[in-house]
C-alpha positions in Angstrom: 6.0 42.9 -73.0 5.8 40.1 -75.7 8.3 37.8 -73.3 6.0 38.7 -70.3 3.1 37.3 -72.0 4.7 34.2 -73.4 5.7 33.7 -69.9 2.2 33.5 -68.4 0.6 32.1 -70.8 3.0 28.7 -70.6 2.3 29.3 -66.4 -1.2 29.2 -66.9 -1.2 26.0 -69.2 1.3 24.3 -67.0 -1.2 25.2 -63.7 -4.2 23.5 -66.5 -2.3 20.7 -67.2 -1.4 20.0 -63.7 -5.2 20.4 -62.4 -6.7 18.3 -65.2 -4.1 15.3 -64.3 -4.4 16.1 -60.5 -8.5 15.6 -61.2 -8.0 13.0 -63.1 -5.6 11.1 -60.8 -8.1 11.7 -57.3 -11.2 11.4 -59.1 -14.1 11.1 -56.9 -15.7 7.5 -57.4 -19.1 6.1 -56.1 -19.0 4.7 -52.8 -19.8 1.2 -54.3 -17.1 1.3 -57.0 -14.4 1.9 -53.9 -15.5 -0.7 -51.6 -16.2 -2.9 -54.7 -12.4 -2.5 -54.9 -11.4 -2.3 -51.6 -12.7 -5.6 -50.9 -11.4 -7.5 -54.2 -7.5 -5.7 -53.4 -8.0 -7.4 -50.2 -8.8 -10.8 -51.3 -6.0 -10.7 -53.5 -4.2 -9.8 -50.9 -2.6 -6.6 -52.2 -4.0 -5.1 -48.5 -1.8 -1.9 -48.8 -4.5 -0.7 -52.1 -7.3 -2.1 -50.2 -6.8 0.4 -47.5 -6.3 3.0 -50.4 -9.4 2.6 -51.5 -11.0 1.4 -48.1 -10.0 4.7 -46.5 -11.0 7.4 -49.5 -14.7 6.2 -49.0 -14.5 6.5 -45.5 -13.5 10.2 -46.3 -15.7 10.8 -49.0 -18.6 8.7 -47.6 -19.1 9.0 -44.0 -22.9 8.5 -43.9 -22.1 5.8 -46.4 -23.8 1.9 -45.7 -20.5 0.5 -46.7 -18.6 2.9 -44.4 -19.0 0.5 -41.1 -17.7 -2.4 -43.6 -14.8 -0.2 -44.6 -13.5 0.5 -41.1 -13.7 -3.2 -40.5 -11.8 -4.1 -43.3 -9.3 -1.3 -42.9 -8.1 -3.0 -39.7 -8.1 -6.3 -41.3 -5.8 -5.3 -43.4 -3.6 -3.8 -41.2 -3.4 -7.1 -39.1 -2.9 -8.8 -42.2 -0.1 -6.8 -43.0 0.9 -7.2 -39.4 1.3 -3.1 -39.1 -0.7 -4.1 -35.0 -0.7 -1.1 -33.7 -1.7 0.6 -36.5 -4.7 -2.7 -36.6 -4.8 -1.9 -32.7 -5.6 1.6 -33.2 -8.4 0.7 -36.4 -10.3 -2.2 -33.9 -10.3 0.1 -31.3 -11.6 3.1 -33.1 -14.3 0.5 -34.5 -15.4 -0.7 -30.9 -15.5 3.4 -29.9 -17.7 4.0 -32.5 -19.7 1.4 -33.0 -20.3 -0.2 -29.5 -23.7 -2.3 -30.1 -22.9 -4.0 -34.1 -22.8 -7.3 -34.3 -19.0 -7.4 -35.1 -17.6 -6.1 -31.4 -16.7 -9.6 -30.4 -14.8 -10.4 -33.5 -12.7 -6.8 -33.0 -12.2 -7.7 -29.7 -10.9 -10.8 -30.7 -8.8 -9.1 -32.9 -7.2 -6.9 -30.8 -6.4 -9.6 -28.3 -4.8 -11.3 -31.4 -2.6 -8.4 -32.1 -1.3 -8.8 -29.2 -0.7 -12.1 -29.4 0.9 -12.6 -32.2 3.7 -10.6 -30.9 4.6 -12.6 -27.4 7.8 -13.6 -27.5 10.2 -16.1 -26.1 10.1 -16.5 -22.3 13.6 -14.4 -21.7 11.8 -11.3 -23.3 9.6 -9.0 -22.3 6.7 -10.0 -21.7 3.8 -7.3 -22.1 2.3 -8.0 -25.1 1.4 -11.4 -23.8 -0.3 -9.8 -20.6 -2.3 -7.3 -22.9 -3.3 -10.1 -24.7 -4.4 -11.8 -21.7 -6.0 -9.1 -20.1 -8.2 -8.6 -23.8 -9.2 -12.1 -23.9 -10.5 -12.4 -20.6 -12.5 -9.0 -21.1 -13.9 -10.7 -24.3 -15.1 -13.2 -22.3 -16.5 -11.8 -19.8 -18.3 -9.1 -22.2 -19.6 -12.3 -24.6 -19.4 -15.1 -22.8 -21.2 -16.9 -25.8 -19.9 -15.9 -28.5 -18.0 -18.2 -30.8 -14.6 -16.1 -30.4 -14.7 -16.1 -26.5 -14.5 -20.0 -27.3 -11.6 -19.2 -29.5 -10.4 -16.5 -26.6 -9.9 -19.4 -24.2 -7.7 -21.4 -26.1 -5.0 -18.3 -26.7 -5.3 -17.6 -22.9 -4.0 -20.9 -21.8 -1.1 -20.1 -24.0 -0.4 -16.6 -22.8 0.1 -17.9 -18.9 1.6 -20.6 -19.9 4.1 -17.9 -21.8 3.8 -15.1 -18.5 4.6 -18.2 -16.1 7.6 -19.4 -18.0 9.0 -15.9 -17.9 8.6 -15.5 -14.1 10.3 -19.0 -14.3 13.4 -17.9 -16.2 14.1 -14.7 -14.2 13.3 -16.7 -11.0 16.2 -19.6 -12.4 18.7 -16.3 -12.7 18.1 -15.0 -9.2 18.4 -18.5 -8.2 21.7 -19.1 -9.9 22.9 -15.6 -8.7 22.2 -16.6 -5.3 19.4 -14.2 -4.6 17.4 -16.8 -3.3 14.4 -14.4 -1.7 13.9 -12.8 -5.1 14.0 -16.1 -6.5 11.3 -17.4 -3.7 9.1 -14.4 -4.8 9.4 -15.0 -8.6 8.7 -18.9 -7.5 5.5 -17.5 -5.7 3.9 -15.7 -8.0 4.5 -18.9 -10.8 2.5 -20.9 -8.5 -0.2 -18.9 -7.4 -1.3 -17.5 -10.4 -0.1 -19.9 -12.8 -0.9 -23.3 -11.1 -2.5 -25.1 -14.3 0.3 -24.5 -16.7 2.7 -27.6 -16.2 5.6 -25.0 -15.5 4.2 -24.6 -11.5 6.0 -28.3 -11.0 9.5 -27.3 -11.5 8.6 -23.8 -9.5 7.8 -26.0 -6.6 10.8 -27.9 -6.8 12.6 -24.8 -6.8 10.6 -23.5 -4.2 11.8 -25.9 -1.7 15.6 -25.6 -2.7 15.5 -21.5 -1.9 14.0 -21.6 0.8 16.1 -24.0 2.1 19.4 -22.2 1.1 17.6 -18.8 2.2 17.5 -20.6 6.0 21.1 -21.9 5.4 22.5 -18.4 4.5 20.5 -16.7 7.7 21.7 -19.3 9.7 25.3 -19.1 8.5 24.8 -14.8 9.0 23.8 -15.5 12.8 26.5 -17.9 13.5 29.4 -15.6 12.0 31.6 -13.7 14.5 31.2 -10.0 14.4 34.5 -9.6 13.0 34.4 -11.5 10.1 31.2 -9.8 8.9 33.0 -6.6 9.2 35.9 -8.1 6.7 33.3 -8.4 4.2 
């Protein structure tokens, strides 16, 4: 019986000790003490405690005035960390919420930017680059005057000049594999929708060479005897 005791009593102080250093460890601070340090972990740079804190007073303070600034700064730091989708998912969340604030054209921005920052050479895939593109131009046509659709512009000319040098290289690789009317359609769509981004020249020129061997192979089709395409 005495054992018994013993043996709750040291359960009950070890479930004590572990509530007071549980309370102690995620003890509820004032909304201005977290983004107070939310904001000074992010200038440092440290953006991994910034979200910490950013996101405990978006939990504990909803209704908070700082809790607009904390979702803001939550996906700031997740670009800065470059974690986009996880920066993707906070700016979008932000424009859901908060469609009218003053910020929406900076998150849009930002979103474009995730997507920028991760285009990559012309022989890869190229998606992010057309997200990018497609978030730029919706920027602009939402804020035409803000000072980030300015700054929209100037990443746009970089993603078609990125899409049109893809459609370039896989157009080259039909060409070389002589699939010259894939090649042609490849060539195309370089110059139709990419005419202002210096890679339309060397399209054209390619242009001209396919469908001139295109006409050379149909011609060389017709003029076979019947049994000589059956040998192949």
């Amino acid at each position: 019986m005495i054992r018994a005791s013993l043996a709750i009593s040291l359960v009950l102080l070890i479930l004590i000790s572990g509530c007071s250093w549980f309370s102690k460890d995620f003890e509820e601070k004032p909304a201005e003490q977290l983004i107070k340090e939310g904001l000074e972990a992010f200038e440092d740079g440290e953006y991994k405690t910034a979200i910490k804190h950013l996101e405990q007073l978006k939990d504990w303070y909803p209704f908070s005035k700082y809790a607009i600034l904390a979702q803001l700064k939550i996906a700031d730091a997740y670009y800065r960390l470059e974690e986009y989708p996880d920066a993707i998912f906070a700016y979008q969340e932000f424009e859901q919420l908060h469609p009218r604030n003053e910020a929406i054209p900076y998150v849009v921005y930002q979103i474009g930017r995730c997507y920028f920052d991760q285009v990559d050479t012309v022989d890869r895939d190229q998606s992010s680059a057309l997200q990018a593109l497609e978030t730029f131009k919706r920027l602009i046509r939402q804020h035409p005057d803000s000072a980030y659709a300015r700054r929209a512009r100037l990443h746009i000319a970089a993603c078609q000049h990125s899409l049109a040098g893809h459609d370039l290289y896989v157009a080259l690789f039909y060409y070389k594999s002589k699939h010259y009317k894939a090649a042609l359609e490849r060539l195309k769509k370089v110059v139709t929708r990419y005419p202002d981004t210096g890679v339309h020249f060397k399209a054209l020129q390619y242009w001209a060479k396919c469908e001139a061997l295109a006409r050379s192979a149909e011609q060389t089709e017709k003029e076979e005897p019947p049994l000589e395409k059956h040998k192949k």
